[in-house]
C-alpha positions as CSV (number, residue, x, y, z in Angstrom):
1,X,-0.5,29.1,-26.3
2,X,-1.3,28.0,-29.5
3,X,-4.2,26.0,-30.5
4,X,-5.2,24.3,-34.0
5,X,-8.5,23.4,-35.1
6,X,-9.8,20.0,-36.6
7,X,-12.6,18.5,-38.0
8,X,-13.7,14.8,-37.6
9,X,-16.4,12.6,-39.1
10,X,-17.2,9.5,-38.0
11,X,-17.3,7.4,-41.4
12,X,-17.6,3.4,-40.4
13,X,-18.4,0.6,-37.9
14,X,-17.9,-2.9,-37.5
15,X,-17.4,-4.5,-34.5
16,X,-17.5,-1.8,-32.1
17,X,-14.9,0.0,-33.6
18,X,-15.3,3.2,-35.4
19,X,-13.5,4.4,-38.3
20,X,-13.0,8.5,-38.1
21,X,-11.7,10.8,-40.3
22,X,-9.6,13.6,-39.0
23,X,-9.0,17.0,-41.2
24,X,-6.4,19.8,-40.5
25,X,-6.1,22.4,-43.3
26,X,-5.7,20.4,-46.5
27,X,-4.3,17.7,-44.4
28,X,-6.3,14.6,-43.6
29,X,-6.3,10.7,-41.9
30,X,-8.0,8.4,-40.4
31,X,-8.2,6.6,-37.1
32,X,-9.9,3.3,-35.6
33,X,-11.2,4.0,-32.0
34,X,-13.2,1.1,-29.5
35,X,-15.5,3.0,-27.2
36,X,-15.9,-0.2,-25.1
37,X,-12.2,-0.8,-25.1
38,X,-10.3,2.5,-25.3
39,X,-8.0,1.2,-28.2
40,X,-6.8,3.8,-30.8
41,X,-4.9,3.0,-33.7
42,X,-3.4,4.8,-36.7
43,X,-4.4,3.6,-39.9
44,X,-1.9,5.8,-42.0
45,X,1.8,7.7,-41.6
46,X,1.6,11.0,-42.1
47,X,2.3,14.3,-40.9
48,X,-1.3,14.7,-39.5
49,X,-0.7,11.4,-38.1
50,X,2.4,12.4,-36.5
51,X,0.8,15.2,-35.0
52,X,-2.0,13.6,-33.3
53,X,0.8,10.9,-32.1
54,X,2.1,13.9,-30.4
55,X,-1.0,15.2,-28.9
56,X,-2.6,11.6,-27.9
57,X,-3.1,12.5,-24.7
58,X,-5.7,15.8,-25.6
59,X,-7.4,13.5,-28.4
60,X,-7.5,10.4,-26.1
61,X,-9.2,12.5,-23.4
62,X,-11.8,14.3,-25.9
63,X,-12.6,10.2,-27.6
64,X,-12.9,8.9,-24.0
65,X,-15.6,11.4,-22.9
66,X,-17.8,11.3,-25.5
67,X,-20.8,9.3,-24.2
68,X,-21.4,5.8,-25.8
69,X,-24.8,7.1,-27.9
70,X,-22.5,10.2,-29.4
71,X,-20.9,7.5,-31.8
72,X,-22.7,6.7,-34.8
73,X,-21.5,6.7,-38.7
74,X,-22.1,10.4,-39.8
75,X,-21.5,12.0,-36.5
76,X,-19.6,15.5,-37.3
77,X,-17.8,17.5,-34.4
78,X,-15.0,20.8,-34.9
79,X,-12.7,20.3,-32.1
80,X,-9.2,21.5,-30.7
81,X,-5.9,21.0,-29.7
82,X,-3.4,22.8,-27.9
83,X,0.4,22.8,-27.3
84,X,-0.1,23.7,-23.6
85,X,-2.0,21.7,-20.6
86,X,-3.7,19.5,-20.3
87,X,-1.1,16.6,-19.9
88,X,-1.1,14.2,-16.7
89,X,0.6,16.5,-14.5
90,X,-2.4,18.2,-14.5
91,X,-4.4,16.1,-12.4
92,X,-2.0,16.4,-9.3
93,X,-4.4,17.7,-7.3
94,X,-2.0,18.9,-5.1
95,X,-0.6,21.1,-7.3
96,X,-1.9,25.1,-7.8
97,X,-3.0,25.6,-11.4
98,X,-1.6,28.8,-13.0
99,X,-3.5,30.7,-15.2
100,X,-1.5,33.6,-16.6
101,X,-3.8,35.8,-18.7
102,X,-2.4,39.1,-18.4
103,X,-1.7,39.5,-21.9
104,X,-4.6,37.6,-23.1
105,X,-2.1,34.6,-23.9
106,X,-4.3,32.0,-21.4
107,X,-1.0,30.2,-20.6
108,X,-1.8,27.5,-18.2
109,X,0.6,25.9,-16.1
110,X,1.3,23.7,-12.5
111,X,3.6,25.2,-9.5
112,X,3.6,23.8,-5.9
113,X,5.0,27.6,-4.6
114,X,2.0,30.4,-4.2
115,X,2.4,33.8,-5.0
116,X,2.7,35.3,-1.4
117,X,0.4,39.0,-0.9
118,X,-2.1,38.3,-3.0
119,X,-6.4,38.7,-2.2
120,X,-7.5,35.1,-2.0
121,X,-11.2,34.1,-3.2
122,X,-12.4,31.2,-0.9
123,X,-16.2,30.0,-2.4
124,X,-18.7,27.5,-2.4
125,X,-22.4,27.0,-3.2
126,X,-25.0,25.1,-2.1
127,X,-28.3,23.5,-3.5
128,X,-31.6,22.6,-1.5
129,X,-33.1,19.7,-2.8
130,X,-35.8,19.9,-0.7
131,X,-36.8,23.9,-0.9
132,X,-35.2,24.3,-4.4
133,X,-33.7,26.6,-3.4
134,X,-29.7,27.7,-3.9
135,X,-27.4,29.5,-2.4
136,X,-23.5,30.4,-2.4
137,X,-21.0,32.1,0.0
138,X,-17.9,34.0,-1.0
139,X,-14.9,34.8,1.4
140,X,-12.4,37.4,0.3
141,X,-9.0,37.1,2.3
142,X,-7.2,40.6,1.6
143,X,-3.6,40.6,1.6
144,X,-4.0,43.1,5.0
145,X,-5.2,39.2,6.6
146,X,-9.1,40.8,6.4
147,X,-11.7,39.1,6.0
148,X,-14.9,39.9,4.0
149,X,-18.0,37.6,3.8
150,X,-21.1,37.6,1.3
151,X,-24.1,35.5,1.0
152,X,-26.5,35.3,-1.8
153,X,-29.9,33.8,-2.4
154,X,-30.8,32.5,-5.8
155,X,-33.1,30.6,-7.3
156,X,-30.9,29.4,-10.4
157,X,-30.9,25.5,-10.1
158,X,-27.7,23.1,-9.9
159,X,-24.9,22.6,-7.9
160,X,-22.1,23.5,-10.5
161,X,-24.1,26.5,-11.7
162,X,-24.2,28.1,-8.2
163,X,-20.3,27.1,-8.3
164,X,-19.9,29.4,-10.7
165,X,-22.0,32.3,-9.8
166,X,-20.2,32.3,-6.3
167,X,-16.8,32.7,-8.5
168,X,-18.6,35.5,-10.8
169,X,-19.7,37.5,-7.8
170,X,-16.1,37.4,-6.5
171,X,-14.3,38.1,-9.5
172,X,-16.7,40.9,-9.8
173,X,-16.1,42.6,-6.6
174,X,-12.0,42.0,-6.8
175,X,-12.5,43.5,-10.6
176,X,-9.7,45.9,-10.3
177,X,-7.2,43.0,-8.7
178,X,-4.5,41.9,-11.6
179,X,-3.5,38.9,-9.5
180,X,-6.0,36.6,-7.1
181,X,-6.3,32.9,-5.8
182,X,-9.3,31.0,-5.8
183,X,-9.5,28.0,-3.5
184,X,-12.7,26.1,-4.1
185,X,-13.6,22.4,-3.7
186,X,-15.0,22.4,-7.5
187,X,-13.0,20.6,-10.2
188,X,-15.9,21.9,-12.8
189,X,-14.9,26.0,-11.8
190,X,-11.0,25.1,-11.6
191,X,-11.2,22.3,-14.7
192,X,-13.8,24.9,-16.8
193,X,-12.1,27.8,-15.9
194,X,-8.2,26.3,-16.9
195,X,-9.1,23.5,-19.5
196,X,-12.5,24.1,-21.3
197,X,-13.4,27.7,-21.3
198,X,-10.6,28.3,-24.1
199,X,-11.1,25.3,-26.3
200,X,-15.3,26.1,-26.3
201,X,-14.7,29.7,-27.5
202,X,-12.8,28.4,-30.5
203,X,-16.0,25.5,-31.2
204,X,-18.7,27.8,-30.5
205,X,-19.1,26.5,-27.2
206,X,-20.0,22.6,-28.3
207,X,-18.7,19.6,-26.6
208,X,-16.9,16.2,-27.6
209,X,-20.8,14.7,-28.1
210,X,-21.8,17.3,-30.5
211,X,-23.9,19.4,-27.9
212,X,-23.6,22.8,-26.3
213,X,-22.2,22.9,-23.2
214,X,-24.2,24.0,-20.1
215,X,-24.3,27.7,-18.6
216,X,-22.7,28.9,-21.8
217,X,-23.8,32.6,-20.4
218,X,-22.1,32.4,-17.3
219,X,-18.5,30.8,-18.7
220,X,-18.7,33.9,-21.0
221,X,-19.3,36.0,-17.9
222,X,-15.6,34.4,-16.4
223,X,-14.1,34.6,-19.5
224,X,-14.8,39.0,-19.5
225,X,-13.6,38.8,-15.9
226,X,-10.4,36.8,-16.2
227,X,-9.1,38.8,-19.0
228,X,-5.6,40.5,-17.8
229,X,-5.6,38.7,-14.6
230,X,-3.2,36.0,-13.3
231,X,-5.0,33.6,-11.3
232,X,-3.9,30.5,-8.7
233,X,-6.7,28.4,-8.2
234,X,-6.1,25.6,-5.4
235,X,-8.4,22.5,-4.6
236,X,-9.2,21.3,-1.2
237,X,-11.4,18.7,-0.9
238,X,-15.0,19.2,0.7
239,X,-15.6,18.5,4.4
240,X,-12.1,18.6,5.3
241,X,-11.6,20.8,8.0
242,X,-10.5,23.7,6.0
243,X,-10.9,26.4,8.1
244,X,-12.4,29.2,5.0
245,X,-13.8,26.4,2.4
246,X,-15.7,24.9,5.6
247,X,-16.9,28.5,6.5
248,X,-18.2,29.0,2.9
249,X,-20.0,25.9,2.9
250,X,-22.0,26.8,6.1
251,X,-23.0,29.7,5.1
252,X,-23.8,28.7,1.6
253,X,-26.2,25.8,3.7
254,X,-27.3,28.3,5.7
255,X,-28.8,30.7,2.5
256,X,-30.4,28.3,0.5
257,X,-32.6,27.1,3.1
């Protein structure tokens, strides 16, 4: 996959619409963009131009979640664009996202078939409120039709952090697997894991508002484990009767109290 990296600079007001200068190599134009409204506009024709024409969809996404406050005359941000997902086929959430990385080439992509004989990773994590106290389950499915079950304790705070440690502490133990699926109920594991993790490590890890991104360490843990591995990660949605997903979120309960 091939990415490029920009610069932009917020540079005027009026109205509610911001004036922002994109730069690419020695390459550079400018933009109007409404946070209130969502309008973009082009204010020149040229091959920069062009180009973000052609990746609208990546650069409408980044402009759309930067939070209201991040837009001020001055504001500075490194960013990146890709020639791969995401485009809207991504969010069928019916579809498995593909992650091929086994030569390091993070080529992401959407497929309805799964990849039959292959250990899947069922996980979910849980956060007591009340006892704050967390906790996270993993459920290893082995391509023999075994099953093998973990709990952990922790005290690390937040729902999408444990999220993450339950995917660490699987990945960990299938290490020497080249292929697994992950089925978890988390769009932040299957979004960070597939969409942001690769564009952070370019930007040193900063997002669209101009700050660092949350549980830097852990994404860099994923990122060592995923290397050389293809991975299928399918969604199911919480509390639906999936038999394994509804498994790991009992027990996950169960831990953190």
């Amino acid at each position: 996959m091939n990415y490029f990296q920009l610069k932009m600079e917020i540079i005027n007001e009026k109205n509610g619409i911001y004036t922002i200068s994109i730069f690419h190599d020695n390459s550079s134009c400018r933009i109007c963009f409404s946070p209130e409204t969502k309008e973009l506009q082009y204010s020149e024709n040229n091959d920069l131009t062009q180009f973000l024409k052609l990746k609208e969809f990546q650069l409408r996404k980044l402009l759309h979640n930067k939070r209201p406050n991040s837009f001020f005359i001055g504001f500075k941000l490194n960013f990146v664009l890709h020639d791969g997902l995401p485009d809207t086929s991504y969010y069928d959430l019916t579809k498995i996202t593909v992650l091929d990385n086994l030569n390091n080439e993070f080529n992401v992509s959407k497929t309805r078939k799964k990849t039959p004989k292959i250990p899947e990773l069922f996980t979910d994590g849980s956060f007591n409120h009340v006892k704050n106290t967390g906790g996270f389950a993993i459920l290893i499915k082995t391509i023999q039709n075994e099953y093998l079950m973990n709990q952990v304790k922790t005290k690390r705070k937040g729902n999408n952090l444990i999220e993450l440690l339950a995917v660490i502490e699987g990945l960990k133990y299938l290490k020497k697997e080249k292929k697994i699926r992950i089925v978890t109920d988390s769009q932040y594991v299957i979004k960070g894991i597939t969409e942001w993790l690769p564009l952070w490590k370019l930007n040193e890890f900063y997002t669209a508002n101009g700050s660092k991104a949350k549980n830097i360490t852990e994404w860099k843990k994923i990122d060592a484990l995923i290397k050389n591995k293809y991975l299928e990660f399918e969604w199911v949605k919480a509390h639906s009767d999936h038999f394994e997903n509804t498994i790991c979120d009992m027990k996950a309960k169960s831990i953190s109290k």
